[in-house]
N, C-alpha and C positions, 0 to 999 in steps of 0.2 A: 500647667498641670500641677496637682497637689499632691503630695502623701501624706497622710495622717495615719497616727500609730491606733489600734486598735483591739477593747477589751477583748476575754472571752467570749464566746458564743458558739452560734452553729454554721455548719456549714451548708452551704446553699445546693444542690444538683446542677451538673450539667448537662452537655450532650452530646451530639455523634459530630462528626467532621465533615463539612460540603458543605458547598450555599446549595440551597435547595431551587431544585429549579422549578420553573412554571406549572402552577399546582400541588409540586409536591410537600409532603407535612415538613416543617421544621422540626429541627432536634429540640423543642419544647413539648412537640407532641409525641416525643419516641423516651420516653421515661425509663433510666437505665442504661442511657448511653451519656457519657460524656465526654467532653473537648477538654477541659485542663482537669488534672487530675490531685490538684489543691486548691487554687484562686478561682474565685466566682469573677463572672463578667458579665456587668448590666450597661444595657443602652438605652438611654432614651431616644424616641424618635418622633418626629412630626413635622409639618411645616415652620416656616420662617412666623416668626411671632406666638408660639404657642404655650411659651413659656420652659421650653427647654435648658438656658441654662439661668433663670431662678430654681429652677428643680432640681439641678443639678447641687447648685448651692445648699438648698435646704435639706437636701440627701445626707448630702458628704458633713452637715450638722450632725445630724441624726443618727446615723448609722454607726456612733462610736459607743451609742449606748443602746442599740438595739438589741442586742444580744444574738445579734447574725454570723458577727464574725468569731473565727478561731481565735486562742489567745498566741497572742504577736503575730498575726495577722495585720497588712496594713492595706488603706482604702487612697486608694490611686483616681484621682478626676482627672479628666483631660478631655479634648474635643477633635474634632474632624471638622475642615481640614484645620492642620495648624498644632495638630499635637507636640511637633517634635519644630527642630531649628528648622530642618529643610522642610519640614511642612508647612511652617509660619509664612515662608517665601512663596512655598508656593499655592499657599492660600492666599497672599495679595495679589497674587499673577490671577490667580483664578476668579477672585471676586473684585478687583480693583485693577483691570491691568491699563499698562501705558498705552497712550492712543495708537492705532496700527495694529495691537499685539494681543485683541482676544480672539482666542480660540476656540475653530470650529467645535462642532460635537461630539466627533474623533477624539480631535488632540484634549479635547476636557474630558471625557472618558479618562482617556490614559494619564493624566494630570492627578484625578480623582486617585486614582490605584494608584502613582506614584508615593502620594502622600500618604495610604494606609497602610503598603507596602512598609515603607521606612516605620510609621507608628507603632506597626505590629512585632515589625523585628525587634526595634529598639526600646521601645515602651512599652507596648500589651504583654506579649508572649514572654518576655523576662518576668514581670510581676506576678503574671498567672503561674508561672513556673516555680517563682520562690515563696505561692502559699498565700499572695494577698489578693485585693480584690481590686476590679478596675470600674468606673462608672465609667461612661462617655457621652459627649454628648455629639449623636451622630455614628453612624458604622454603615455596613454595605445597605443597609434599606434604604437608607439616603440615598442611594446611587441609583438603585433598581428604580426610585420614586423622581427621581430629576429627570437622570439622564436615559431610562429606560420608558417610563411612561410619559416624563415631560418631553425630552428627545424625541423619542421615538424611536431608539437605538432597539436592537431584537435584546430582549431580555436573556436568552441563550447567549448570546457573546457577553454582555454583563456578567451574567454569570459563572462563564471558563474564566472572564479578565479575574473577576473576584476569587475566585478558587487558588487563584494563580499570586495575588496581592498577598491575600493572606493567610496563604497555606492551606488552606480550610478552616482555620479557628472560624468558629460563630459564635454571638452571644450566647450566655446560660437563660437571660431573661432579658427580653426587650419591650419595652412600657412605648406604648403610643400615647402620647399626649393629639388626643383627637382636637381639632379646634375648626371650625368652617372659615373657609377662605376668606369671606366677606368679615369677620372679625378679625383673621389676621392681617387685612387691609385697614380695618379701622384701628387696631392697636399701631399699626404700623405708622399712622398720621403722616407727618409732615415730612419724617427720618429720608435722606436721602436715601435713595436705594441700591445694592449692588448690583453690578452685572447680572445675577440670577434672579436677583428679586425684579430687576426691572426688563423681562423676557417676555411682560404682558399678561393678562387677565387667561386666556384659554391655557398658555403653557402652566402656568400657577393652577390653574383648575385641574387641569389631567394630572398633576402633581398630586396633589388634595386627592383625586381619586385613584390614584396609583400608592398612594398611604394605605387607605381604606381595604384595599384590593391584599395586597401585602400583610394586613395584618390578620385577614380572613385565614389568609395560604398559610401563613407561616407562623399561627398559632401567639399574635404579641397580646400583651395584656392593655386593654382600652383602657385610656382614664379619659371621662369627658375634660378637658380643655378651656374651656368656657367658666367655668366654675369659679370660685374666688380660691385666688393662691393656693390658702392655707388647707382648703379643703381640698384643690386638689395634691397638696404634699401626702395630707392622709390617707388620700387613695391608693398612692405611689408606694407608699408604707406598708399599706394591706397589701399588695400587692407584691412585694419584697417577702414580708413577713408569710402569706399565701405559698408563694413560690416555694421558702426555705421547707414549710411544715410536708410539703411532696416530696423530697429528697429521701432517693431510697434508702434503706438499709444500710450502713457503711457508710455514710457519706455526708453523717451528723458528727459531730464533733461535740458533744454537750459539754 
């Protein structure tokens, strides 16, 4: 993970406390409520190949002259799994484990929330708390979109695990990098695959549509995926910049 120091600017809105569950709006769509009460928290989310963390790169560029952030505000990157030390571990357990030792549906569920768990106590929620801002790449729709629709796990237990991981924090704004399976197979080429990526063509598919389904429910902003890099950074930008100019009342820092 990164921090980088940050000019003046605005401050972005947040929102209410819960993972929302099955159908219901996310705290994107409930304007006037928010989770941290100075640090903004953006996630990108989408399949394997969709260019998640190039974006994340060209963000955490950008973003020191956008004029987003407060003055001495700082812009925090990191990822799921693997944010923190104990995450790092046990994102090789999780994506690369020793022969014998990977784990049923279950035990990667409870794997997944160990590591957001530790990310959030020790890295999100500190940062959101002292006023700066967190990118990631990856947060609980990754979970709902694997382990819930590619699983098949009941998305209500997902959901109590995830309430229970991370207190209730939820992102302020979550960008889907949209991209079709069949190109993130073809960007994927030759690359060896992990444990998740290599779970088969149908699991990856209900994955892809368990993105799509999530981002309906819970209000994240589309960027088509497919597009060339750089147009889609600007999207991700409008999109940032979009988000910040709806922040109610109170909640602008000029």
């Amino acid at each position: 993970m990164n921090r980088v120091e940050r000019p003046q600017g605005l401050v972005s809105q947040g929102g209410s406390l819960g993972d929302p569950g099955e159908g219901e709006p996310s705290r994107q769509d409930r304007p006037g409520v928010f989770a941290s009460p100075l640090g903004c928290f953006v996630v990108l989310e989408g399949i394997d190949g969709c260019g998640k963390t190039t974006q994340l790169e060209h963000l955490g560029q950008w973003l020191p002259t956008s004029g987003l952030m407060p003055a001495g505000a700082h812009l925090l990157t990191s990822r799921e799994p693997g944010g923190t030390p104990m995450g790092r571990a046990l994102r090789e357990l999780l994506l690369h484990p020793p022969t014998g030792a990977s784990p049923c549906s279950d035990a990667e569920l409870l794997l997944y929330a160990a590591d957001r768990a530790q990310h959030v106590c020790q890295v999100i929620r500190p940062a959101l708390e002292a006023g700066d801002w967190v990118l990631c790449d990856r947060f609980s729709g990754s979970t709902a979109a694997y382990q819930g629709y590619g699983r098949g796990l009941p998305l209500e237990r997902i959901a109590a695990l995830e309430g229970f991981a991370t207190g209730g924090l939820e992102p302020d704004l979550t960008i889907w990098l949209d991209l079709p399976l069949e190109e993130s197979l073809r960007r994927r080429g030759g690359r060896a695959a992990d444990r998740i990526e290599a779970s088969g063509h149908a699991f990856l598919a209900r994955v892809a549509a368990g993105f799509a389904t999530l981002a309906r429910q819970r209000g994240w902003q589309r960027v088509d995926a497919s597009q060339r890099s750089e147009v889609v950074t600007q999207e991700c930008q409008a999109a940032l910049l979009g988000y910040a100019a709806q922040a109610p009342e109170g909640r602008a820092d000029g």
